[in-house]
C-alpha positions as CSV (number, residue, x, y, z in Angstrom):
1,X,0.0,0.0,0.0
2,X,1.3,3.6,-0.4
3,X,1.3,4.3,3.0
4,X,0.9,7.6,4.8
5,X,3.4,7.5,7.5
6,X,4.3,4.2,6.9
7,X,7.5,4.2,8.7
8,X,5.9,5.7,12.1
9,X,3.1,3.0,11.4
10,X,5.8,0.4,11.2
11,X,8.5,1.2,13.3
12,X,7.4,0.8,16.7
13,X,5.7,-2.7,15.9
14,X,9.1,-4.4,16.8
15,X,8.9,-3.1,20.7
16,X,5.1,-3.8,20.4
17,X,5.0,-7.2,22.3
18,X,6.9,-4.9,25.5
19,X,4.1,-2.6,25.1
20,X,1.4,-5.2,25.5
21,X,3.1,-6.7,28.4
22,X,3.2,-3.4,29.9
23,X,0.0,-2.2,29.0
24,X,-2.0,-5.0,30.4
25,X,-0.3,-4.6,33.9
26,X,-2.9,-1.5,33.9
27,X,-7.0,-2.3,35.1
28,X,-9.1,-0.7,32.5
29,X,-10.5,2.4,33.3
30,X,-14.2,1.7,35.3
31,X,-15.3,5.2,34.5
32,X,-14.9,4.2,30.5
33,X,-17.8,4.2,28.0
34,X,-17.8,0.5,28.1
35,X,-18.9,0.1,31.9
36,X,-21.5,3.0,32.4
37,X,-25.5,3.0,30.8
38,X,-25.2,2.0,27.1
39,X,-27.3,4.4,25.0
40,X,-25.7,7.6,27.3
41,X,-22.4,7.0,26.9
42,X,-20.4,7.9,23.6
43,X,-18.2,4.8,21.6
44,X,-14.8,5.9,21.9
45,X,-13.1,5.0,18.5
46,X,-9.7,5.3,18.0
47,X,-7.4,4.6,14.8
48,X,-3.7,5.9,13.9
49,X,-2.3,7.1,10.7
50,X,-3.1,4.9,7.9
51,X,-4.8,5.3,4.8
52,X,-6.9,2.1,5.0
53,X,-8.7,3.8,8.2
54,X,-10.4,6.4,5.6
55,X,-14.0,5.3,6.1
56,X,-13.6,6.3,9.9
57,X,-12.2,9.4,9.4
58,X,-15.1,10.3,6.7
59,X,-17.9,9.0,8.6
60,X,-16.6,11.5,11.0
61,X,-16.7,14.4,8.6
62,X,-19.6,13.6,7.2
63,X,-21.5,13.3,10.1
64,X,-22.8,9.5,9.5
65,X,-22.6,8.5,12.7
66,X,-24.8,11.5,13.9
67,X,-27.2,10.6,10.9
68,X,-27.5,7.6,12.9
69,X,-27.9,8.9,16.3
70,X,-24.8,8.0,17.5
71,X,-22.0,9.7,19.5
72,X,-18.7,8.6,18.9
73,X,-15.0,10.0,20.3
74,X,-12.9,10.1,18.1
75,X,-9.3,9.5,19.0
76,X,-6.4,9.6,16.8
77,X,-2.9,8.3,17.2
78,X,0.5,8.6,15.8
79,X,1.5,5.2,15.9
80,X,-0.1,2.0,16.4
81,X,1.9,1.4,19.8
82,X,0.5,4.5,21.3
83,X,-3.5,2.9,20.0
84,X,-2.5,-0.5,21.6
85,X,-1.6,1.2,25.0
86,X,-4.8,3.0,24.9
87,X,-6.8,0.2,24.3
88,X,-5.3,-2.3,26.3
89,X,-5.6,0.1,29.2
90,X,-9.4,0.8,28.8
91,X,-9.2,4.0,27.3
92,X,-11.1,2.8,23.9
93,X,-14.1,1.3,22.8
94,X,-13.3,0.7,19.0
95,X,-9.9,-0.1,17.9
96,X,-8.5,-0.5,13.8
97,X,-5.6,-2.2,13.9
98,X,-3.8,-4.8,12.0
99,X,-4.6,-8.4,12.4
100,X,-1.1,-8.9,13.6
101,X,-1.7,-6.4,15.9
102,X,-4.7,-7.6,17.4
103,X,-4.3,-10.9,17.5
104,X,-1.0,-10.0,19.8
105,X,-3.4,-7.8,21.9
106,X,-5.7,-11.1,21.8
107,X,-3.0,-12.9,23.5
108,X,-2.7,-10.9,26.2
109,X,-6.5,-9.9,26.6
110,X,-8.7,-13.1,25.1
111,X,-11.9,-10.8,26.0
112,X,-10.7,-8.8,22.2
113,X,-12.8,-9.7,19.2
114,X,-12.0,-9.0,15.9
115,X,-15.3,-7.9,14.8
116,X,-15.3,-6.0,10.8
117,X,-12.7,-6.8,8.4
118,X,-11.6,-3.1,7.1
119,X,-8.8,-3.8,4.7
120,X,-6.5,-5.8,2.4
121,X,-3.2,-4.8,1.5
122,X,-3.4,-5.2,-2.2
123,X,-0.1,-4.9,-3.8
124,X,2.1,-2.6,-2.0
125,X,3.7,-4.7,0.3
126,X,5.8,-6.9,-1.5
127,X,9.3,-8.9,-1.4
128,X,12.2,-7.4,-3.8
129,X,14.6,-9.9,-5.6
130,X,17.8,-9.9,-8.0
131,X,18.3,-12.8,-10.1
132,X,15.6,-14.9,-8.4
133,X,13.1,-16.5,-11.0
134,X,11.5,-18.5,-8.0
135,X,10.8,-19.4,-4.5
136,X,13.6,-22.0,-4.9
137,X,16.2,-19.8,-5.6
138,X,16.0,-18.0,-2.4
139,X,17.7,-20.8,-0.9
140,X,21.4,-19.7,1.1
141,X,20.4,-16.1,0.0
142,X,20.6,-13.0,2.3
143,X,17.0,-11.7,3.3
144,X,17.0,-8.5,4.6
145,X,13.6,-7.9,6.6
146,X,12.2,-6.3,9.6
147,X,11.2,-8.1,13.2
148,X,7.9,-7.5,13.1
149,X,4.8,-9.9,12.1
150,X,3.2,-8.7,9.1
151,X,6.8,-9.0,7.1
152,X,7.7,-12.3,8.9
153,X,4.1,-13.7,7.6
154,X,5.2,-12.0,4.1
155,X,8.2,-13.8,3.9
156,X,6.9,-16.7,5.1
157,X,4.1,-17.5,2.4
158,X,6.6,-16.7,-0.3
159,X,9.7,-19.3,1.3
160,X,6.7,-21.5,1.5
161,X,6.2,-22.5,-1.9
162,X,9.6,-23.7,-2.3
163,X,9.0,-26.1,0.9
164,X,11.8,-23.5,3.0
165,X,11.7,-21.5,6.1
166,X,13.8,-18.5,7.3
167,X,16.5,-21.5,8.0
168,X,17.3,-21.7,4.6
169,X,18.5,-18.3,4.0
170,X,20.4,-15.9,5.9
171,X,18.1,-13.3,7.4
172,X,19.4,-9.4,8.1
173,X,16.9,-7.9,10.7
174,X,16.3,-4.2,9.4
175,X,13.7,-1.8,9.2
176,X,11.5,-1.7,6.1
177,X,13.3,1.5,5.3
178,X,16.9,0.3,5.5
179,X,16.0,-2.8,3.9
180,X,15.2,-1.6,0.8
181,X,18.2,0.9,0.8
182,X,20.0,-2.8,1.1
183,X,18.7,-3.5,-1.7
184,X,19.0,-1.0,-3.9
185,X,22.5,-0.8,-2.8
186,X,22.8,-4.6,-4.1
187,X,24.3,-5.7,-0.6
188,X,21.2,-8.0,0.0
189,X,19.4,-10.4,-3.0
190,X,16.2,-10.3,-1.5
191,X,14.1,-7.6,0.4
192,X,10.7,-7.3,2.5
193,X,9.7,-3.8,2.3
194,X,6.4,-1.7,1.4
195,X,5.2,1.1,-0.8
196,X,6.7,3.9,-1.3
197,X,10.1,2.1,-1.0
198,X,9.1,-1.2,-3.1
199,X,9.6,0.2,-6.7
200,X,11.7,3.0,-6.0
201,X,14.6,0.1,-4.7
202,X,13.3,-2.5,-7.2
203,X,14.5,0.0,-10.1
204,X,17.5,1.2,-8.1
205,X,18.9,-2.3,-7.3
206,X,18.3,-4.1,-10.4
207,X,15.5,-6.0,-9.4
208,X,12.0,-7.0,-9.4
209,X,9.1,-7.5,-6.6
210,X,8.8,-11.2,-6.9
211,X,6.0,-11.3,-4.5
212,X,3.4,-8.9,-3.0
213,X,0.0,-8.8,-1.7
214,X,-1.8,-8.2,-4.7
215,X,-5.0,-10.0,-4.8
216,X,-4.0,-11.5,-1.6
217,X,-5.6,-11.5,1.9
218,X,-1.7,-12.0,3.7
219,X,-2.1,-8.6,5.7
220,X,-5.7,-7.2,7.3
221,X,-6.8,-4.2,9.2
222,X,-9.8,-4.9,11.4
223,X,-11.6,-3.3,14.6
224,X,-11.5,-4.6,17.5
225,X,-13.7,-4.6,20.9
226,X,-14.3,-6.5,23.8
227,X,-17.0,-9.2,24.9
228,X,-19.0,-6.8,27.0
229,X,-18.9,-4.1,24.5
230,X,-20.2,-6.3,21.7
231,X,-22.8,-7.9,24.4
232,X,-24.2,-4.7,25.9
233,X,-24.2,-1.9,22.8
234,X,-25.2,-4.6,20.0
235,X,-28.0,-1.7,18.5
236,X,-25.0,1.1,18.7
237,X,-22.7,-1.5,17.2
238,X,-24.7,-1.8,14.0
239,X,-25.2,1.7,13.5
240,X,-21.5,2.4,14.1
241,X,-21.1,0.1,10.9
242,X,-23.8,1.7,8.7
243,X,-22.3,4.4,9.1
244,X,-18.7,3.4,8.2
245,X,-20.1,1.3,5.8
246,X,-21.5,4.5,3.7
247,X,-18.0,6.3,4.3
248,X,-16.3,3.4,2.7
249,X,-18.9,3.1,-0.4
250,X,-18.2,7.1,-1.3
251,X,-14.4,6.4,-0.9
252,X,-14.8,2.8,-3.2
253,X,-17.0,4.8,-6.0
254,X,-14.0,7.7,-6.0
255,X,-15.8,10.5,-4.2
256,X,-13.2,13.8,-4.0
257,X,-14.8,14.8,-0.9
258,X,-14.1,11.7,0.7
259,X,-11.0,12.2,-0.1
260,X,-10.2,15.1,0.6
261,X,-11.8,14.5,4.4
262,X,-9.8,11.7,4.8
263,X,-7.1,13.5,3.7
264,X,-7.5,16.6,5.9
265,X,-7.3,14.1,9.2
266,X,-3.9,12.3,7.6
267,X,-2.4,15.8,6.5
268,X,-2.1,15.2,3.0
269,X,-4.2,15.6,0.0
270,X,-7.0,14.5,-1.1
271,X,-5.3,12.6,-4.5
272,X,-2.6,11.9,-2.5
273,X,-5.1,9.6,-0.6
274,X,-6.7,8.7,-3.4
275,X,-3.5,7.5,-5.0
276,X,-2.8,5.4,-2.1
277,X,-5.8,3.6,-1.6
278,X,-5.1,1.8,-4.7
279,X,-2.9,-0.2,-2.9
280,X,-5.7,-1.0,-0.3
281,X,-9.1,-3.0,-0.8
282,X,-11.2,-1.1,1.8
283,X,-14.4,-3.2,2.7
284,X,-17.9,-2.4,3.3
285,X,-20.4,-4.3,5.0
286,X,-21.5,-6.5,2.1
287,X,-18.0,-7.4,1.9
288,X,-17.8,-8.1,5.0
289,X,-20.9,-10.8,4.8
290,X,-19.4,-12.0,1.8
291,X,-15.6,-12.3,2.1
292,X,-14.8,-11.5,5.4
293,X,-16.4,-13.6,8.0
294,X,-17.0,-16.4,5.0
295,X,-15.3,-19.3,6.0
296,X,-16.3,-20.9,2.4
297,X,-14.7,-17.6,0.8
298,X,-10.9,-18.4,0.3
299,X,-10.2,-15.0,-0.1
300,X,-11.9,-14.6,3.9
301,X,-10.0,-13.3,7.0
302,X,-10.4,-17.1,8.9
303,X,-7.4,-17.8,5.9
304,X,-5.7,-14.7,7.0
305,X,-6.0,-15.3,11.2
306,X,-5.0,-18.8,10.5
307,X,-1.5,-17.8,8.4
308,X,-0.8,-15.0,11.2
309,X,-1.6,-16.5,14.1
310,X,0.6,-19.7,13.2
311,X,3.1,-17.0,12.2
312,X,2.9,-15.4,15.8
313,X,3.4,-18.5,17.4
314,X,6.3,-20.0,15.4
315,X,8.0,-16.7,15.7
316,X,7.3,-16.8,19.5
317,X,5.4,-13.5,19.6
318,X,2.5,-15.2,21.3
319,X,3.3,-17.6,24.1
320,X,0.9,-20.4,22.8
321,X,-1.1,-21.3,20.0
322,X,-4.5,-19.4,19.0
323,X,-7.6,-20.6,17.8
324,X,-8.7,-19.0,15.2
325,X,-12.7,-19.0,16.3
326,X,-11.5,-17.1,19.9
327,X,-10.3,-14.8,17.6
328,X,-13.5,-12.9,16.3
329,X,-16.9,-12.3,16.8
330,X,-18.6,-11.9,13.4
331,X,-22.2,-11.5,15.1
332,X,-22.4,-8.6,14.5
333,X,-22.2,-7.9,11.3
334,X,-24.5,-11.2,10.7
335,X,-27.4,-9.4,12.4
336,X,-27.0,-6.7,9.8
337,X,-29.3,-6.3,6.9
C-alpha cells in the first residue's frame, strides 16, 4: 500500500510485544464508556495514521454516525503502539488495527474480538529480488527484513512455496526502510519492504518485486472490541457500521470529498489519498458478509488469522497457540441487513 506515515506506522511494531506486556499490567479504566449505561455514553473510536482507516475518518466528517444517532469520540494516534496502549488500558471502545496487531493484543487480553474486516493490503507490500526466477532460488540467500509480524508472515508464504523457512537463508533484521536501501544498494538479494520504497529500490537495485500482496488477503486491518462491549451496545454497534459502511462506499465509488476528508485528518491531499488507496481494498459491509467472516470464501479473513496467528506463534510473539474462532466475533455484522 502507499502508505501515509508508513514508517511511524511500522516502526514501533518491533517493541510492540513490550508494550502489550506493559499495557495490560494497567485495570481498564471503570469510568470508561464501556462500563457505564449504554445508549448515554459515547463509543470511543480510535485509529492511527493509515490510509486504510479512511471510512472512519469520513464517517466522522460527514457526520454519519450523527445521521445515525450516534455519538462517537474520536481518538487519533501517531503510531499503532500508542492505540495499543490506549486500548489495552481501557481508554477505547473501537480499535483498527492490524490483524497482527490484534491478534498480539488477543494474547494478552482473550476478552478482544476482531469484529469487521476493514482492509486488504493489495499490492504494495511486496518482497524485492535480483536474479531470483522462483521461491527455490532464495535458498542460502541474504533476506533482509524487519522483526515484526506482518513482514515475517510476508516472507513466510513466499519461502513456503519452495518447501523453505527463514532457516534456509540468511536473514538481516532491518527496518523496512533500511532494507530496501540494502537492496537498492545490491548488498542484500532479497528484500521485504512496502510502498513507497518497493519500486523506488526495485528499479535502483536491479530488481523485481517477486512477490506482494496483490490480490491476496496476507495482511488485514480490522476493529476490534471487547466481549462486554459487543454484548451490551449490540443496537449502537450496528449503527457504528452503517455508518462506516456509507464512508467506505463514497471512498470505493472515488468521491473527492471523501478524499479530501480523509485527507484533511492524515495531512495530506485528497489525491494523495486517493493515490494510495489503490494499494488498499477497503471493505464495506457486504464485503464483510461475503468475504470477510466467509469461512467458504478463500479470499476470507479465517485464511488470513489462520496464516498470522501460526506466524505469531512460530516466531514466539505469542506464548501459545491461538484458535482462530476465539479470535473474532462476526455477530455482529451477521445481524445486519
Amino acid at each position: 500500500m502507499l502508505k501515509l506515515s508508513s514508517l511511524v506506522r511500522f516502526v514501533c511494531l518491533a517493541i510492540v510485544s513490550l508494550v502489550l506486556t506493559i499495557a495490560c499490567t494497567q485495570q481498564p479504566n471503570t469510568n470508561s464508556p464501556e462500563t457505564n449505561s449504554p445508549q448515554s455514553q459515547p463509543l470511543v473510536s480510535a485509529t492511527n495514521n493509515w490510509v486504510g482507516y479512511s471510512g472512519h475518518h469520513v464517517a466522522v466528517g460527514k457526520n454519519f454516525f450523527s445521521e445515525q444517532g450516534l455519538k462517537v469520540q474520536d481518538l487519533f494516534f501517531q503510531s499503532a503502539t500508542e492505540e495499543i496502549t490506549a486500548f489495552l488500558a481501557g481508554k477505547v471502545d473501537l480499535g483498527w488495527f492490524t490483524s497482527g496487531d490484534a491478534i498480539q493484543m488477543i494474547a494478552k487480553d482473550p476478552s478482544i474480538k476482531m469484529i469487521y474486516l476493514v482492509d486488504y493490503s493489495d499490492g504494495s507490500d511486496g518482497i524485492l529480488g535480483r536474479g531470483i526466477k522462483s521461491p527455490q532460488d532464495a535458498k542460502g540467500k541474504t533476506v533482509a527484513r524487519e522483526n515484526i509480524l506482518f513482514e515475517r508472515v510476508l516472507l513466510q508464504a513466499y519461502l513456503q512455496k519452495a518447501g523453505l523457512t527463514e532457516k534456509d537463508v540468511v536473514i538481516k533484521d532491518l527496518a523496512s526502510a533500511d532494507a530496501a536501501a540494502a537492496f537498492a544498494a545490491k548488498n542484500v538479494d532479497i528484500a521485504v519492504t512496502y510502498e513507497p520504497y518497493l519500486s523506488k529500490a526495485a528499479k535502483q537495485g536491479e530488481g523485481e518485486v517477486i512477490f506482494s500482496t496483490k490480490g491476496t488477503n496476507l495482511i488485514a486491518d480490522v476493529v476490534v472490541a471487547r466481549d462486554s462491549l459487543i454484548q451490551s451496545r449490540k443496537a449502537d454497534l450496528q449503527a457504528y457500521f452503517r455508518a462506516v459502511d456509507k464512508a467506505v462506499k463514497l471512498l470505493n465509488s472515488g468521491d473527492p470529498e471523501a478524499f479530501k476528508i480523509s485527507g484533511a485528518k492524515l495531512g495530506v491531499t485528497g489525491d494523495e489519498v486517493k493515490q494510495q488507496l489503490l494499494g488498499a481494498k477497503l471493505f464495506d459491509l457486504e464485503g464483510n458478509k461475503s468475504v470477510g467472516f466467509n469461512k467458504n470464501n478463500p479470499n476470507s479473513l479465517i485464511g488470513n488469522l489462520e496464516l498470522t496467528a501460526k506466524g505469531a506463534y512460530d516466531f514466539k510473539m505469542v506464548p501459545q497457540p491461538l484458535k482462530v474462532e476465539t479470535l473474532y466475533d462476526d455477530s455482529i455484522v451477521q445481524s445486519m441487513s
